[in-house]
C-alpha positions in Angstrom: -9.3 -15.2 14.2 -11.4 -13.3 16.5 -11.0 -9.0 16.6 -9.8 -9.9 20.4 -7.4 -12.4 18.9 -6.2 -9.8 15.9 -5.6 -7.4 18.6 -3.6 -9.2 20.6 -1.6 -10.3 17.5 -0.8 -7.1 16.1 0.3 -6.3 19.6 3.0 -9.5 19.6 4.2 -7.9 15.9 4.5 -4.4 17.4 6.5 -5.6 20.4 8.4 -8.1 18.6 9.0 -7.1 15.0 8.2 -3.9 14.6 11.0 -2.2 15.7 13.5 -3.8 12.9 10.5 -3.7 10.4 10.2 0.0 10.8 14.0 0.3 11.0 14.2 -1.2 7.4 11.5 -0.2 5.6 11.9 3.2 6.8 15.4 2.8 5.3 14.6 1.7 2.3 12.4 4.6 1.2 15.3 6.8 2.1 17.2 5.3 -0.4 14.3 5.0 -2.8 13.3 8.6 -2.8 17.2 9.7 -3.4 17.4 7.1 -6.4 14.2 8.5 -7.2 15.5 11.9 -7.5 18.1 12.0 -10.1 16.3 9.7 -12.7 15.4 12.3 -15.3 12.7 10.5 -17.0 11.3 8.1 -13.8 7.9 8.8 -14.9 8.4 7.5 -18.5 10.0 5.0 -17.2 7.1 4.0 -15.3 4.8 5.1 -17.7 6.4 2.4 -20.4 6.5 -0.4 -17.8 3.0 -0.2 -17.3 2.4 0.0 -21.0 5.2 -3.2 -21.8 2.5 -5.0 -19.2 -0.4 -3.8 -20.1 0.5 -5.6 -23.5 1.8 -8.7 -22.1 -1.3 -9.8 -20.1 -3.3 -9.0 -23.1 -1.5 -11.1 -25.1 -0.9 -13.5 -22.9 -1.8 -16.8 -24.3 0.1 -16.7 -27.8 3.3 -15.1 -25.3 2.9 -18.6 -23.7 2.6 -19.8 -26.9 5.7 -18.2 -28.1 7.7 -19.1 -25.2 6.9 -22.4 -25.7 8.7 -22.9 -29.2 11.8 -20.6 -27.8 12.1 -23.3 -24.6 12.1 -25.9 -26.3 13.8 -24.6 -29.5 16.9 -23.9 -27.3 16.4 -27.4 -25.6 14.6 -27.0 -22.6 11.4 -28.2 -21.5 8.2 -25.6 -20.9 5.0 -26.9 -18.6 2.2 -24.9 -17.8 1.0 -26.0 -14.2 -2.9 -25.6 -13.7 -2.3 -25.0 -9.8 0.2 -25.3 -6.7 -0.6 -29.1 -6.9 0.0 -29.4 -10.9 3.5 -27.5 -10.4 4.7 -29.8 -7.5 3.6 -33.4 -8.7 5.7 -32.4 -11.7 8.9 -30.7 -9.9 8.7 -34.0 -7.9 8.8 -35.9 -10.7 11.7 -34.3 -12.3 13.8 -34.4 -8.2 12.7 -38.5 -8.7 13.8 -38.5 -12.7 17.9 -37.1 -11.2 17.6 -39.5 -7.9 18.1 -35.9 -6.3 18.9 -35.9 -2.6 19.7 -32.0 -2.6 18.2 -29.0 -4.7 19.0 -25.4 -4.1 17.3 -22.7 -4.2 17.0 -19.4 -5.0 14.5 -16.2 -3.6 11.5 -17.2 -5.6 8.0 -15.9 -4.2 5.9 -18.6 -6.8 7.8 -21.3 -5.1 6.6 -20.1 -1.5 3.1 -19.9 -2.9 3.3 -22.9 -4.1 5.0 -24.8 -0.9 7.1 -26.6 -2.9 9.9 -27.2 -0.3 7.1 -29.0 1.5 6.4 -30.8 -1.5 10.5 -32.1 -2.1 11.2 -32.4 1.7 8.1 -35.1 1.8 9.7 -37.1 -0.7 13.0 -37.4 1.0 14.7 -34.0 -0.7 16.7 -32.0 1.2 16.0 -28.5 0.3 18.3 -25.7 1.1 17.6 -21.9 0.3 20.3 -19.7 -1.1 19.2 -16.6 -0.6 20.7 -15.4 3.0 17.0 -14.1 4.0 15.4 -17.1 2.6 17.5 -19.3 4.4 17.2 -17.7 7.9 13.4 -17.8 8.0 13.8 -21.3 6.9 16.9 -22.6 9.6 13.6 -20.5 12.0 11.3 -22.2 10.5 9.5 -18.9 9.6 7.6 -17.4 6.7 9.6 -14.6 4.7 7.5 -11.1 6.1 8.5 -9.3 3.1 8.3 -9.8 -0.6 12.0 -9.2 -1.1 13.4 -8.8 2.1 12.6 -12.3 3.9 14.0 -11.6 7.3 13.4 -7.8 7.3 12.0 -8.4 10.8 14.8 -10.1 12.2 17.6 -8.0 13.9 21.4 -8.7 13.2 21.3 -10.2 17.4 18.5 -12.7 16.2 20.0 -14.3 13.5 23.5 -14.4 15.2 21.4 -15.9 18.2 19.3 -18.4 15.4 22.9 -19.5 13.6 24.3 -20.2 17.3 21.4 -22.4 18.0 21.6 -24.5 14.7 24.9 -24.8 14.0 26.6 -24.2 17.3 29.6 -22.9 16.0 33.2 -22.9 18.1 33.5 -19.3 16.9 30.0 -17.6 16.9 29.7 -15.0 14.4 28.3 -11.5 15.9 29.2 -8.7 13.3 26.8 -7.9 9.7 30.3 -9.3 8.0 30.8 -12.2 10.0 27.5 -13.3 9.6 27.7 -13.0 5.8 30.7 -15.4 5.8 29.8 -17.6 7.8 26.2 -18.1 6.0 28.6 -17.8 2.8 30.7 -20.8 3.5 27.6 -23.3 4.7 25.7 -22.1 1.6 28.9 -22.8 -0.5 29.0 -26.4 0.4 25.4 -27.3 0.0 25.4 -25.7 -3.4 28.0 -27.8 -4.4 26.9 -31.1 -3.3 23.6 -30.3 -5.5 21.4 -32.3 -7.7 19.1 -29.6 -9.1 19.4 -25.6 -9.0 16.1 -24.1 -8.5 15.2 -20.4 -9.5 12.0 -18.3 -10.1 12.5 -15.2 -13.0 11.8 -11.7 -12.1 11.1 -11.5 -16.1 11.3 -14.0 -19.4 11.0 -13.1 -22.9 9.2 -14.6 -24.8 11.4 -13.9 -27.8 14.1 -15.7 -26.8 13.5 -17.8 -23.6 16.2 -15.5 -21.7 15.5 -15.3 -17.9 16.3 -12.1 -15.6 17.4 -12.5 -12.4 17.3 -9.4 -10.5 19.2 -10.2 -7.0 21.5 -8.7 -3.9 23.0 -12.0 -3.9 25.0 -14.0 -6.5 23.4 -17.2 -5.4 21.2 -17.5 -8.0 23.4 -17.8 -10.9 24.8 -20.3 -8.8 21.9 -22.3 -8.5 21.3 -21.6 -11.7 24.6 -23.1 -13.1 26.2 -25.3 -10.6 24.6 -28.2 -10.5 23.6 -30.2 -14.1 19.5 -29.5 -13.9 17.9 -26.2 -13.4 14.2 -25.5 -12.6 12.9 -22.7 -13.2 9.9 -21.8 -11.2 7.5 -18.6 -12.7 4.0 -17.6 -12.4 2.5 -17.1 -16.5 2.2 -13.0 -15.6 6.2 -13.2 -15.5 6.3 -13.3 -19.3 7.3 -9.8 -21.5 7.4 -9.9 -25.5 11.0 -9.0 -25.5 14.6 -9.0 -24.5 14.1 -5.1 -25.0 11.2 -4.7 -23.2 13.3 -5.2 -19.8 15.1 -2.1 -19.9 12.7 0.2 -17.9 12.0 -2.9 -15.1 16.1 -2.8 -14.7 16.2 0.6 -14.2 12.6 0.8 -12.0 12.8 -2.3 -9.7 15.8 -2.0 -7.7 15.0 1.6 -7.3 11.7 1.0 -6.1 12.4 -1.7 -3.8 15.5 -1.5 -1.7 16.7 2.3 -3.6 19.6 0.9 -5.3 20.2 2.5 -8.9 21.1 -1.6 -10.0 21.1 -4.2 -8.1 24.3 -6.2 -7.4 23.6 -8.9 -9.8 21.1 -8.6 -13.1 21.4 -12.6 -14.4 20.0 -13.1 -18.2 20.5 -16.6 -18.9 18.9 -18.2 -21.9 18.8 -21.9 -20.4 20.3 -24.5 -20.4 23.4 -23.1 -20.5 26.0 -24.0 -22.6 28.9 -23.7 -19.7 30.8 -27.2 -18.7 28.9 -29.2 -15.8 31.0 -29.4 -12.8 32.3 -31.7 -10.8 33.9 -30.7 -7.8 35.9 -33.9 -6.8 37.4 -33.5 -9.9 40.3 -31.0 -9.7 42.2 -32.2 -12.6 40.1 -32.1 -16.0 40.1 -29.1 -17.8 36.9 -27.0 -18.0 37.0 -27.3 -21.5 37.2 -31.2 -22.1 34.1 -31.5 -19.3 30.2 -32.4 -20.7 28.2 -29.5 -21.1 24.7 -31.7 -21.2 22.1 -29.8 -19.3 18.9 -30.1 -18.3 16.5 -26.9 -18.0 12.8 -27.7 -17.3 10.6 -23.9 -16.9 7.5 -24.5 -14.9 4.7 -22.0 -15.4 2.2 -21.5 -12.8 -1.3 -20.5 -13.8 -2.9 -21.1 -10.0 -5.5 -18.5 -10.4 -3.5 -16.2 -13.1 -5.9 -16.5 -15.6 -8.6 -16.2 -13.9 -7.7 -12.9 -12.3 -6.8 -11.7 -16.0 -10.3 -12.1 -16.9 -11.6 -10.0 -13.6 -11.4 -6.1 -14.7 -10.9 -5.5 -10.8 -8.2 -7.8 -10.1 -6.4 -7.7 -13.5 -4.2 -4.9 -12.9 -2.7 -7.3 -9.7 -0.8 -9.0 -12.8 1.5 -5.9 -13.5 2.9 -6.0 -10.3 6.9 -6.9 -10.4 7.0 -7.8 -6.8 9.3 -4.6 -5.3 7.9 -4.8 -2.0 7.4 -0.7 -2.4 3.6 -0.4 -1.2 4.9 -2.3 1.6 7.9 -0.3 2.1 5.8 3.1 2.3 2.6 1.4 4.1 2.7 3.0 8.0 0.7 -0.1 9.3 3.1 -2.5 7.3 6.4 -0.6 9.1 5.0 -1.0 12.1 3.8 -5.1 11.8 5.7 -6.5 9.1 4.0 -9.1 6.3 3.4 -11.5 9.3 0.3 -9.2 10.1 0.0 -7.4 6.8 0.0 -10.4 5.2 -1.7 -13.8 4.1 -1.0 -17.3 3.1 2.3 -15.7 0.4 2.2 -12.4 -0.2 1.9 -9.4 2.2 1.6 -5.2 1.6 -0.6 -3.6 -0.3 -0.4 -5.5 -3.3 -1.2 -8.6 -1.1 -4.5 -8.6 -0.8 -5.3 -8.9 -5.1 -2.5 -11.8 -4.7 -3.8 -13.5 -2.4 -7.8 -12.7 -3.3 -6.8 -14.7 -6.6 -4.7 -17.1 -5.7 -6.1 -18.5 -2.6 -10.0 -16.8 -2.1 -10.9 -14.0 0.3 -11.1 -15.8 3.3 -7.5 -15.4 3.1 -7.5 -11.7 2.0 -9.7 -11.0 5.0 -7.4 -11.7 7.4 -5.6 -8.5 6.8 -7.7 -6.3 4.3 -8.5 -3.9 6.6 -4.7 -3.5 7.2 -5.1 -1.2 4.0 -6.4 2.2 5.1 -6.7 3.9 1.8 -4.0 6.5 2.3 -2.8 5.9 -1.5 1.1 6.8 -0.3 1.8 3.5 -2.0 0.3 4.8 -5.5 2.8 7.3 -6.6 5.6 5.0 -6.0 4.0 1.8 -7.7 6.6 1.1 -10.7 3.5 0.4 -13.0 1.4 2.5 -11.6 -1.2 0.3 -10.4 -3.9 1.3 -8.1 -3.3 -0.5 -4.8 -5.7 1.2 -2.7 -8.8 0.6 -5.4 -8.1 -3.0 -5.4 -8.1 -3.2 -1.7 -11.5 -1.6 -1.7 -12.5 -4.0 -4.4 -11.5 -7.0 -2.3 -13.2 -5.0 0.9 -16.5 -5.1 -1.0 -16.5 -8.8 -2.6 -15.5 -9.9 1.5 -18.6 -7.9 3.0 -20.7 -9.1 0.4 -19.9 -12.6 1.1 -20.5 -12.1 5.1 -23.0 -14.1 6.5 -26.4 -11.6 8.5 -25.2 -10.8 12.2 -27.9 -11.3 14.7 -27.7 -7.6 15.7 -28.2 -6.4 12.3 -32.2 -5.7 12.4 -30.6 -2.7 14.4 -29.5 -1.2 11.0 -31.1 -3.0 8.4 -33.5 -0.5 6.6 -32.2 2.3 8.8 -29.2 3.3 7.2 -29.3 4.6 3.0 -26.5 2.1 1.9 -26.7 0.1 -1.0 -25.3 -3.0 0.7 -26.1 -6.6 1.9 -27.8 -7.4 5.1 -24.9 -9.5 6.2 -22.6 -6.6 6.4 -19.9 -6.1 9.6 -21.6 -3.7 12.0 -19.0 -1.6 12.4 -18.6 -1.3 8.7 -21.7 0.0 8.3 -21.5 2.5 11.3 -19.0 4.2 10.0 -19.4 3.9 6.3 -23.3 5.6 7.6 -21.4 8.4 8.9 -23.3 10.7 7.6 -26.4 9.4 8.8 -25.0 10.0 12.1 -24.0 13.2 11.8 -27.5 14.5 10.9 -28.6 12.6 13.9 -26.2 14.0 16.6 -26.5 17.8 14.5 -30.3 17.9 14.8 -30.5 16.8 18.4 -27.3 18.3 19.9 -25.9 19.2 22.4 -27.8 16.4 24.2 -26.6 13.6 21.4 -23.0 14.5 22.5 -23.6 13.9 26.1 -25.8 10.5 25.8 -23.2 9.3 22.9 -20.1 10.1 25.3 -21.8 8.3 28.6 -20.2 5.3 29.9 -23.0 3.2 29.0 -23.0 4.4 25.3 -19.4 3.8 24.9 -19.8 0.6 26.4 -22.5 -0.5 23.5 -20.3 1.2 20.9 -17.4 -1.0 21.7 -19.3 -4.1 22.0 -21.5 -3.8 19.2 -20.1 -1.6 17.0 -15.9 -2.4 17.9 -15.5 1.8 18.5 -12.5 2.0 20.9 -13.8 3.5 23.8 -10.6 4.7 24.5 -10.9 7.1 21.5 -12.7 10.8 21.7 -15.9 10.8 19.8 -16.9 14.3 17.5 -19.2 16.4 19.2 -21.7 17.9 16.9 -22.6 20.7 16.4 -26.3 22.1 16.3 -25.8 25.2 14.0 -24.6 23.6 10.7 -21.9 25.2 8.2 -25.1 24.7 5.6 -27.3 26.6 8.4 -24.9 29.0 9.4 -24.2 30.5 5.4 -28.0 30.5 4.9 -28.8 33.0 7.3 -26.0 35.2 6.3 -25.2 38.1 3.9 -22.1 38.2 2.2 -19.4 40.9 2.6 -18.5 40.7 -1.3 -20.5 43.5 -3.0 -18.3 43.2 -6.1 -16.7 39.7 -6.6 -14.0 38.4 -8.8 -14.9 35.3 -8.7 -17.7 32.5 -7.3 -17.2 29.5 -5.9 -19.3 26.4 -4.1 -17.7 25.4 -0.6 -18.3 22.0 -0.7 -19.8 21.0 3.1 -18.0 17.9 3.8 -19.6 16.3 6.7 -17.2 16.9 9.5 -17.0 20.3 8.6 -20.9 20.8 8.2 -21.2 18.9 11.2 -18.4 19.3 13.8 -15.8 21.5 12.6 -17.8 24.3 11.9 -15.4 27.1 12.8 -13.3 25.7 9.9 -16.0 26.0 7.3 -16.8 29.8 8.8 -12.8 30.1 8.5 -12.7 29.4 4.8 -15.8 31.8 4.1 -14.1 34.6 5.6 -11.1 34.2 4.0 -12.6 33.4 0.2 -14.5 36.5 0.9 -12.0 38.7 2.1 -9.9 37.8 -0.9 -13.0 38.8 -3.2 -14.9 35.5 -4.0 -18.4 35.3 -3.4 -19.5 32.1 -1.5 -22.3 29.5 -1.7 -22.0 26.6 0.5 -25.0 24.3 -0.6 -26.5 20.9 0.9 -25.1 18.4 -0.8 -24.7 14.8 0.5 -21.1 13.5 1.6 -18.7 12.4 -1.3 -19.0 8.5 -0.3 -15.3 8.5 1.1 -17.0 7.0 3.9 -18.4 3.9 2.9 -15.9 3.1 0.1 -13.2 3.5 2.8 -15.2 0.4 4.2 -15.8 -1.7 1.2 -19.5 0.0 0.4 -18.4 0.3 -3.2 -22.5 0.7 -4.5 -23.0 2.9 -1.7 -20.1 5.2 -2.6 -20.9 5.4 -6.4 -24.3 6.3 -5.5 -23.0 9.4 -3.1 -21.0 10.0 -6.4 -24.2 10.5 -8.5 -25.5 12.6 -5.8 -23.0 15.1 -5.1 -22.7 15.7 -9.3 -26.1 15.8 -9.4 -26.1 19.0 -6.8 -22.7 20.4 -8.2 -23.3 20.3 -11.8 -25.6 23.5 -11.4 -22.6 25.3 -10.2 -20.1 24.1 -12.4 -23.3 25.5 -15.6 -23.0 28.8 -13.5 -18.9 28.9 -13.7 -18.6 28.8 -10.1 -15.0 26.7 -9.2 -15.9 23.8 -6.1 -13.3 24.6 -3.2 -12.9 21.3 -1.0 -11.7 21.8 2.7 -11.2 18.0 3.4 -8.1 16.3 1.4 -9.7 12.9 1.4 -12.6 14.5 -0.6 -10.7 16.4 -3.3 -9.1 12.7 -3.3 -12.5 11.3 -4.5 -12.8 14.2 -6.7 -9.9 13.5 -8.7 -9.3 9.9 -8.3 -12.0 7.4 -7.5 -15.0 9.2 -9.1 -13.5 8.8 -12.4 -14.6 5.2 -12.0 -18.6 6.0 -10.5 -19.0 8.9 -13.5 -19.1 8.8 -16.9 -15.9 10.2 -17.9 -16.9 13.9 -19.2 -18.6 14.4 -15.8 -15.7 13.0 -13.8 -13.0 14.8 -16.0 -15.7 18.5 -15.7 -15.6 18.3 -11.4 -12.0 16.9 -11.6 -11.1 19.9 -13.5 -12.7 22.5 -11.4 -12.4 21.5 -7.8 -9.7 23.2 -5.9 -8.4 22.5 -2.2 -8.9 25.4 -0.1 -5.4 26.0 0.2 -4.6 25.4 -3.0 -7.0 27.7 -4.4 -5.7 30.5 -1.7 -2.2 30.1 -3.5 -3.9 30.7 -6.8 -5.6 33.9 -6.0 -2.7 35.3 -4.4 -0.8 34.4 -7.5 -3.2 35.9 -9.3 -3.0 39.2 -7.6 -5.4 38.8 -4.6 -4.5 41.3 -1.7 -2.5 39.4 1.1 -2.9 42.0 3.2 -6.7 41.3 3.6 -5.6 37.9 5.6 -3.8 37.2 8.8 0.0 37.5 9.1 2.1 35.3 10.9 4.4 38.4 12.1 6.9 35.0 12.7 4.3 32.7 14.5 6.5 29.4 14.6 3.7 26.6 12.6 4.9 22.8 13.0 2.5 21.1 10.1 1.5 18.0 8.7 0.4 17.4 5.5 -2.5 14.8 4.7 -1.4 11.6 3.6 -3.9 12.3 0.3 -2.8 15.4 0.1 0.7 14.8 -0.2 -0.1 12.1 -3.2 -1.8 14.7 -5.2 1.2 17.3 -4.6 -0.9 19.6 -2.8 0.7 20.1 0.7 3.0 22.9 -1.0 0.4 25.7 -1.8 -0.2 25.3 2.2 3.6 26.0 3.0 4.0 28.4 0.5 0.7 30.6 1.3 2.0 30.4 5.4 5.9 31.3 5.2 4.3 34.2 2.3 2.0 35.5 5.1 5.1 35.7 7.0 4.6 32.5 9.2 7.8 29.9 10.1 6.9 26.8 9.1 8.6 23.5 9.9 7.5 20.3 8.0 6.4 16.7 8.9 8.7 14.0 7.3 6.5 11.5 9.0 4.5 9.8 6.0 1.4 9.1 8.5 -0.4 10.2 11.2 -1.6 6.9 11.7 -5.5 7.7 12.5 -6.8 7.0 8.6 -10.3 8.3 8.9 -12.2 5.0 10.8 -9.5 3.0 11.3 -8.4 4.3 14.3 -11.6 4.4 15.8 -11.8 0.7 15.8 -10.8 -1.1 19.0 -9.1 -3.6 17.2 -6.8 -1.4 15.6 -6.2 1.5 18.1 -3.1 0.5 19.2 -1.4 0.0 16.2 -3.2 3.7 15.1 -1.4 5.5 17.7 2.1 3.0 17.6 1.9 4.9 14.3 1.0 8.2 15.4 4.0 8.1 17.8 6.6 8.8 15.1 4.8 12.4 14.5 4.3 13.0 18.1 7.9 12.3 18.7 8.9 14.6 15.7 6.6 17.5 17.3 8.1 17.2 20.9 11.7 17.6 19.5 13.4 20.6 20.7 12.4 22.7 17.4 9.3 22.1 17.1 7.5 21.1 20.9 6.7 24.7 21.2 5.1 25.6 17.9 2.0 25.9 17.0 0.8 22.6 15.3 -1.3 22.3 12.0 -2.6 19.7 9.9 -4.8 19.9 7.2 -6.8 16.5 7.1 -9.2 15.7 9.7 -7.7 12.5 10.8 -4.6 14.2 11.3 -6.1 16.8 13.6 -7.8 14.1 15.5 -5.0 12.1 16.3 -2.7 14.9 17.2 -4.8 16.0 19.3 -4.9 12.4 21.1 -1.3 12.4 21.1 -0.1 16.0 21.9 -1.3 18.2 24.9 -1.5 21.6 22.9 -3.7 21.5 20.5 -4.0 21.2 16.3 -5.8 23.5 14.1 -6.6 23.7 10.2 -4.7 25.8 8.9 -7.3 27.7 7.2 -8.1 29.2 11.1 -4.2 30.6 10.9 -5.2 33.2 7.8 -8.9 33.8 8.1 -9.0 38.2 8.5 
């Protein structure tokens, strides 16, 4: 698909789906954060789930191997399918083995990876799913566009409209209830009239063979029991040593996927069942005297498992328990749904490892770049995997894979990145940031003018995909680095040093911020030093450039470490960087080095708060005498629990501060730059805009503390952002 093409997609999804997407999503993290909230020990909980599955892919083969004997010791039947093909020449063969004309099914991911309703439905099989989601995309002949809410784009008038079209009822249901029933009643009958229940299995033990079915619905356990053969359908990664090792997914998954403390029905069967068969044209033998023979056959799907257990990048993919939370707190995913966030199965953050394993990166191109790096998704992760590094991971193998552009002799030897020749333009515009910064510093005020021409921005869009629509940064020719070298500082006697770390838009366009945070660090007693030191590589690994990032990471250690010998504390300006500081270069540093600047770097506010604590004079910055301050916190920020020391050091200087809600701003560093993703970057940005054009808040000053987040409020308000750093400086 071409970037034109993508555009005009996401456009259809915005128009079309969005509107329930958001609607939903937005609804479920409601819920999630409230259920969140009054679970004491959540983060043990999520702590020993990650541990429980830690343990479980490592010992995945003699698990299988376990499971094996248990299957068959309680007389069922285990297979371990190699691939999608494997799995469905042998569920065919058991449909052919029962002369099935029916099997039902319930929500099961695996199976929709694997197509297996294709599979049935070509050998004559009428397959019908169970779940009410499931079985609307399939009466639209849809894909499900989230991992456990199927239809989560379809309005309530849709599927009323969709169930009028199929069935054409003489009474058409309209209301939620009606709906319900009549879906109820049509499922009812085809479950009955079954050859074969099919389920997947949120979880099996290996112990035991016992399968957990975590659903809204009690179809499952119907499909499960009803008719005299049950399939169980369950990728390998599924498998946990023990019947007690389910406990903290119980009390984590619902929670984390839809906010319910439990969902409505927690199935553990330990198949096959020992309940009479059923026969419903017979109404007059007792339960009791009936057969209970049963047939239980557990399919296990390898399809690119194992393989992605032996990649150290794409291993920690296998501890996902399929929640649908990284989708659920993703901006871009409210506002498209898994239909654009999304690939051949699995959609979200967690979609791209899925689908990188499972079906190659072609398919995990398509919508990579979906995933801007905002890591809102991480804190809410029930086994705390790393969403956002696995993205980047897939971001890097894809541009390494990309085939030279004839344009690319442009760049090629130009720009200091450690990547391939191939690599998308754009990508390595903006991952070169820095490069460009230098350039348009050292030669401004005329760089501005030719870079903003109409000619200019034409090239930029063509070549480069920069949305012309979007205002570029205007350098500036005085540096923050230039500017603190040919001063003298006002602390004679200081309580402390510090390094300012120069991030590039600061250094480079923001200057008046960098100024802003010297004045204030001084005037609260701390001498300053604000060094040349190269940009913290959140620029290139945003776009994949992994090697060029860890190399950044060398550099900017390299300059600190000096400081950090001295005692001096590192005071970041830009969230995004103290992000790198305490996240990512953990995996660029050895770990003492990472663990030394993890330990010692401060955000600016943050480190305000501290001093202040610590008995710095207040009175030395700028009050707020009342000043009404609407601000937005930085979606990095927010995920390292930083955004507090902001509030707290405004409403202390006697500012009133009302709070964003909205989770994201929607700019995300570069990707709103791009032309093929503007739209969706300010369909996004309109949720703040709308909250800062409410009655209580249109007329306040407005404040944001990431750079994205000033840029794009500036695009979408007529008053203008500032840092709020600029609010407090004496």
């Amino acid at each position: 698909m071409s970037k034109g093409d993508r555009a005009a997609e996401i456009r259809r999804l915005m128009a079309t789906e969005g509107p329930a997407i958001e609607e939903n999503t937005k609804g479920f993290n409601r819920k999630r954060q409230e259920a969140v909230a009054g679970l004491e020990n959540y983060e043990e909980l999520r702590t020993r789930a990650r541990e429980i599955k830690e343990d479980a892919i490592d010992r995945l083969p003699e698990l299988i191997d376990e499971l094996r004997e248990t299957v068959e010791a309680n007389g069922g039947t285990l297979y371990i399918a190699d691939d999608a093909e494997d799995a469905n020449r042998y569920i065919r063969d058991v449909a052919a083995s029962k002369d099935a004309e029916r099997v039902v099914k319930s929500k099961s991911m695996t199976t929709e990876e694997l197509d297996v309703n294709d599979a049935l439905e070509a050998d004559g099989v009428d397959v019908v799913e169970t779940d009410l989601g499931e079985w609307v995309v399939q009466l639209a002949d849809e894909s499900p566009s989230h991992l456990i809410a199927p239809a989560i784009h379809r309005s309530r008038e849709s599927i009323a409209e969709l169930f009028e079209t199929v069935f054409d009822p003489a009474d058409p249901p309209e209301t939620a209830s009606e709906l319900t029933m009549f879906a109820r009643e049509k499922l009812g009958e085809r479950i009955r009239d079954a050859d074969i229940g099919m389920t997947g299995a949120n979880f099996i033990t290996a112990d035991s063979g016992t399968l957990a079915l975590v659903t809204s619905e009690g179809n499952a356990r119907k499909c499960a029991v009803t008719p005299d053969t049950h399939v169980a359908v369950a990728g390998v990664e599924k498998i946990v040593p023990s019947t007690d090792d389910l406990s903290p997914f119980l009390e984590l998954l619902a929670r984390s996927g839809t906010g319910q403390d439990l969902t409505a029905y927690v199935s553990m069967l330990t198949p096959p069942v020992d309940s009479p068969t059923l026969d419903f044209d017979d109404d007059e033998t007792p339960l009791s005297e009936r057969d209970s023979d049963r047939e239980f056959h557990l399919v296990l799907v390898d399809n690119g498992r194992m393989a992605m257990r032996e990649d150290d990048q794409l291993r920690e993919t296998l501890y996902c328990i399929r929640c649908g939370q990284c989708s659920n707190s993703c901006a871009n995913f409210q506002h498209v749904g898994g239909h654009g966030f999304g690939g051949e199965t699995y959609s979200g953050g967690i979609g791209t490892g899925w689908e990188a394993g499972i079906e190659g990166l072609d398919t995990a191109a398509e919508f990579n770049d979906l995933c801007t790096g905002c890591s809102r998704c991480v804190n809410g992760c029930p086994t705390k995997i790393d969403i956002p590094w696995i993205n980047t991971v897939v971001r890097d193998r894809i541009n390494r894979g990309e085939e030279p552009e004839g344009a690319d002799f442009l760049v090629e030897g130009l720009t200091p990145d450690e990547e391939p020749g191939g690599l998308d333009l754009s990508k390595r515009l903006f991952g070169n940031f820095e490069t460009l910064a230098k350039l348009g510093s050292a030669t401004a005020p005329v760089s501005n003018w030719v870079a903003d021409a109409a000619p200019a921005r034409w090239a930029l869009e063509r070549v480069a995909g920069v949305d012309a629509r979007r205002d570029l940064p205007e350098f500036q020719r005085e540096t923050l680095v230039d500017w603190a070298e040919n001063r003298v500082s006002t602390v004679s006697d200081p309580t402390r040093e510090v390094v300012l770390y120069p991030d590039v838009y600061t250094n480079h366009v923001q200057v008046e911020r960098g100024k802003a945070a010297v004045r204030t660090l001084e005037a609260l007693g701390v001498s300053v030093r604000v060094p040349s030191v190269r940009s913290s590589g959140r620029a290139p690994l945003s776009q994949g450039m992994i090697a060029t990032a860890e190399d950044h990471a060398h550099d900017v250690y390299g300059s600190l470490a000096e400081h950090l010998d001295a005692g001096r504390d590192v005071v970041v300006i830009e969230p995004s960087d103290i992000a790198m500081f305490e996240s990512e270069y953990e995996r660029f540093l050895p770990e003492s080095s990472a663990e030394r600047l993890r330990d010692n770097a401060y955000e600016i506010m943050e480190y305000v708060y501290g001093l202040l604590e610590n008995g710095a004079d207040a009175d030395t910055l700028r009050g707020g005498s009342g000043r009404e301050i609407a601000y937005h916190a930085h979606c990095q920020q927010r995920t390292l629990g930083l955004e507090a020391h902001t509030v707290a050091v405004l409403e202390d200087l006697g500012y009133d501060v009302v709070t964003s809600d909205v989770e994201c701003c929607g700019m995300a560093g570069s990707f709103g730059y791009k032309d093929t993703y503007y739209e969706l970057s300010m369909d996004v940005g309109d949720d703040l805009a709308e909250q800062f054009s409410e009655p209580e808040t249109r007329d306040r000053t407005v404040v944001a503390s990431g750079t994205s987040c000033l840029e794009q409020l500036d695009a979408l308000l007529s008053r203008p952002a500032t840092h709020p750093i600029q609010l407090v400086e004496p």
